[in-house]
C-alpha positions in Angstrom: -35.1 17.6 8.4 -32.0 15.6 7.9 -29.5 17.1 5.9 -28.3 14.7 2.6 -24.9 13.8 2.6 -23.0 13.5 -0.7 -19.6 12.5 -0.9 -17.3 13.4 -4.3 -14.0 12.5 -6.0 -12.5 14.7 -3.5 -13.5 13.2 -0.2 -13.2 9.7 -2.1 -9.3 11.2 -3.0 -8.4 12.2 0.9 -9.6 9.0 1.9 -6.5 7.2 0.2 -4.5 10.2 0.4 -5.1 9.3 4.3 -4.0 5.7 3.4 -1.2 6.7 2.1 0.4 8.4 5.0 -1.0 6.0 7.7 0.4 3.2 6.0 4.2 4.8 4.8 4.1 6.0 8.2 3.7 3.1 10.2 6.1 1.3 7.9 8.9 3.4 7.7 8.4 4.6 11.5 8.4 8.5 10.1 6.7 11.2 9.9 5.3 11.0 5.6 2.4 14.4 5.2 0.5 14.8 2.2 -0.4 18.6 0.5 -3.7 19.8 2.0 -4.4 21.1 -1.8 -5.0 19.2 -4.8 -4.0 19.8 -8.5 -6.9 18.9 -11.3 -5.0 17.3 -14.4 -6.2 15.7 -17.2 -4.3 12.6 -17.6 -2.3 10.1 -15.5 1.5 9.2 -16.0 4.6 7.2 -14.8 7.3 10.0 -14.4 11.3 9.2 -13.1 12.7 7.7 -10.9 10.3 4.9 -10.2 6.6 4.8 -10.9 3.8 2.3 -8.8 0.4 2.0 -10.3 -2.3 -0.5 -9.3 -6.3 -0.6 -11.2 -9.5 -0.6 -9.0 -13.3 -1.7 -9.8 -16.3 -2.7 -8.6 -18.5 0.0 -6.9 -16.3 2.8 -8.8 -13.4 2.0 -11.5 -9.9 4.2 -11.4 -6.5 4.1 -11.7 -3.7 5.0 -8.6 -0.1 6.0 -9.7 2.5 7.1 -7.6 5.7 8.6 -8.8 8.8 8.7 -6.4 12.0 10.7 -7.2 15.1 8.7 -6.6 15.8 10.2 -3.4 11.9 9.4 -2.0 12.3 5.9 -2.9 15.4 4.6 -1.5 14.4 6.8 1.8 10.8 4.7 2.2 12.5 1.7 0.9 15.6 1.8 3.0 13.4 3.1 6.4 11.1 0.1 6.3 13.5 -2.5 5.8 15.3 -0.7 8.7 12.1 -0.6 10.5 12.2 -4.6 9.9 15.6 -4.9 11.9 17.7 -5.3 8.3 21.1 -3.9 9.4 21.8 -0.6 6.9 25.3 -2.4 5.2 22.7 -5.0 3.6 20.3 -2.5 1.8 20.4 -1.3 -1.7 21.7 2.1 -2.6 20.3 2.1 -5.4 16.7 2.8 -6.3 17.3 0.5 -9.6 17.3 -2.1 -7.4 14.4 -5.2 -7.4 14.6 -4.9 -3.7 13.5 -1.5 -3.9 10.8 -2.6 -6.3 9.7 -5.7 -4.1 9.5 -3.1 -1.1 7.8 -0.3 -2.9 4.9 -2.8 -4.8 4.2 -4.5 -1.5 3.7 -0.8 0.1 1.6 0.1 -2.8 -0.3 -3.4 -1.9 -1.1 -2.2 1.5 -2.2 1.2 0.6 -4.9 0.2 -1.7 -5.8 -2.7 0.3 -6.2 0.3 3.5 -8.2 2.2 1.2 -10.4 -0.4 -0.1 -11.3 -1.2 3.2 -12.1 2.5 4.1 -14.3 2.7 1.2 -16.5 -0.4 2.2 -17.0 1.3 5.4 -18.1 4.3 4.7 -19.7 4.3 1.1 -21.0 1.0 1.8 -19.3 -0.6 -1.8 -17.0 -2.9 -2.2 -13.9 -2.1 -4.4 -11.3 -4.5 -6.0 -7.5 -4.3 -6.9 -5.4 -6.0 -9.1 -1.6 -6.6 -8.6 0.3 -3.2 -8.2 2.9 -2.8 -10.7 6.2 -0.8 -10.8 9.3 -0.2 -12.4 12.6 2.3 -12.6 11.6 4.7 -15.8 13.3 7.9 -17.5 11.0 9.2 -19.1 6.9 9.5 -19.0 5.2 7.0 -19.9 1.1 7.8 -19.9 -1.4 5.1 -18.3 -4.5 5.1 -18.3 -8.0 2.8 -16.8 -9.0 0.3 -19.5 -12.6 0.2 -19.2 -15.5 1.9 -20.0 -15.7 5.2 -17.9 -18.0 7.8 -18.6 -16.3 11.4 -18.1 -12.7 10.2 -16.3 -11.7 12.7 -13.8 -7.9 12.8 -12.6 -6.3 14.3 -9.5 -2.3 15.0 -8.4 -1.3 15.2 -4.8 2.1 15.8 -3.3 3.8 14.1 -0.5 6.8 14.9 1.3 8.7 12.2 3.7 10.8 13.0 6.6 13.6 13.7 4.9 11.9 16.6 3.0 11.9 14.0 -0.2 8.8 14.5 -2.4 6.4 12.0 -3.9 3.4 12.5 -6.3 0.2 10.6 -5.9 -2.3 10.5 -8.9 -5.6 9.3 -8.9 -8.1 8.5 -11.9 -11.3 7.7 -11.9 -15.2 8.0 -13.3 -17.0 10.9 -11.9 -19.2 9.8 -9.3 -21.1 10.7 -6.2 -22.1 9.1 -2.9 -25.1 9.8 -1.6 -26.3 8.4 1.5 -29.8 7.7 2.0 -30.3 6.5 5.3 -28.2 6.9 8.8 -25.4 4.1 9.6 -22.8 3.3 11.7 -19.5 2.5 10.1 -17.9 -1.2 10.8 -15.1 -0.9 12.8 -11.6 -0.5 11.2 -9.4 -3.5 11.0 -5.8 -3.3 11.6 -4.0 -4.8 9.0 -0.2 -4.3 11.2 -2.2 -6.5 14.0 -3.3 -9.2 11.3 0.4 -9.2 10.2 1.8 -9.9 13.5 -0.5 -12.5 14.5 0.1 -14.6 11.3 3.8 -13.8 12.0 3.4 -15.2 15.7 1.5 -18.1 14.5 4.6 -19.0 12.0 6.6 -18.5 14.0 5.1 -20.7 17.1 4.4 -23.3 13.9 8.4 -23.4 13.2 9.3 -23.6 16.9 7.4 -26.5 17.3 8.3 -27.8 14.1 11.8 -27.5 15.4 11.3 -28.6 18.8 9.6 -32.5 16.8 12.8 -32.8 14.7 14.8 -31.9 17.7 13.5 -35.2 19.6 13.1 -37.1 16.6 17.1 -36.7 16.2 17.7 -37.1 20.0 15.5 -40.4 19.9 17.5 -41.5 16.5 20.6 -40.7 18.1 19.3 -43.2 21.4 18.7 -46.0 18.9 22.3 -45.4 17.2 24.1 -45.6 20.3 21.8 -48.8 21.7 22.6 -50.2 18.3 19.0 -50.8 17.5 
């Protein structure tokens, strides 16, 4: 007899926990580990330096914050954009910054949109996001999901980046369960680095040729000039 599988907040909560590092990570080209233990809390908050938060729904509704000290947030900010081939003289140094923000919100975009797609694989629903937010804070301020959610359920994890800085990661959302009914085989993962780079590539091609038209365009003008035509 086959044995039911059920899947809970907490298997739902290592799946972006997983997003999380993968996609920090990859970006900032270090090493970014997560606590292997979790912390029930009973409500969600912005906390200093600088707090992201971005709203999910569809299949389940929740909430994701995370909260970097100042320390955490220049490190991923300024390791990406040196990961990007920005010489270190042109970054911020200060985690006040909107670069930093800019950086840190588009991060926070990729993360849900890794763990969105993680969740359509292997719960078989689909899951929206709206726009991440962020912002440089000094004191707590409290969030919460506006909607209708029957017995909200919040988790805290830690995060620690290379440079021994530490991040919190909190997660709110209706109590649910997964339970899977029949046998399937997940879709296979799509890699949203190799999308980047091919859209990249095809700008890039699309601006050489661009540049290679008004090249000859000049070169012909320049013929006519000189014919006097």
């Amino acid at each position: 007899m086959r044995k039911t599988k059920i899947i809970t907040t907490e298997d739902i909560l290592l799946k972006l926990c997983q997003s999380v590092t993968a996609v920090l990570s990859k970006a900032t080209d270090s090493q970014v580990h997560h606590s292997a233990m979790v912390q029930k809390i009973t409500k969600t908050s912005l906390k200093p330096d600088f707090g992201c938060f971005v709203l999910f729904d569809g299949g389940f509704s929740g909430l994701v914050v995370i909260n970097f000290e100042a320390k955490a947030a220049l490190e991923v900010y300024q390791k990406y954009m040196s990961h990007m081939g920005i010489p270190k003289e042109e970054l911020a140094t200060l985690h006040t910054s909107d670069e930093v923000a800019d950086v840190l919100g588009e991060l926070m975009n990729q993360i849900v949109g890794d763990f969105t797609g993680k969740v359509k694989r292997s719960l078989q629903t689909n899951i929206t996001q709206n726009q991440p937010k962020m912002m440089a804070i000094n004191k707590n301020i409290n969030v919460t999901v506006d909607s209708n959610i029957d017995r909200p359920q919040a988790r805290r994890v830690s995060f620690s980046t290379e440079g021994n800085n530490i991040f919190y990661l909190e997660l709110s959302m209706e109590r649910t369960e997964f339970i899977q009914l029949e046998e399937f085989e997940e879709g296979e993962e799509i890699n949203p680095d190799e999308i980047l780079e091919e859209e990249v590539a095809k700008s890039l091609e699309g601006k050489d040729k661009k540049k290679g038209r008004s090249k000859k365009a000049a070169e012909a003008d320049s013929l006519m000039d000189d014919l006097g035509i």
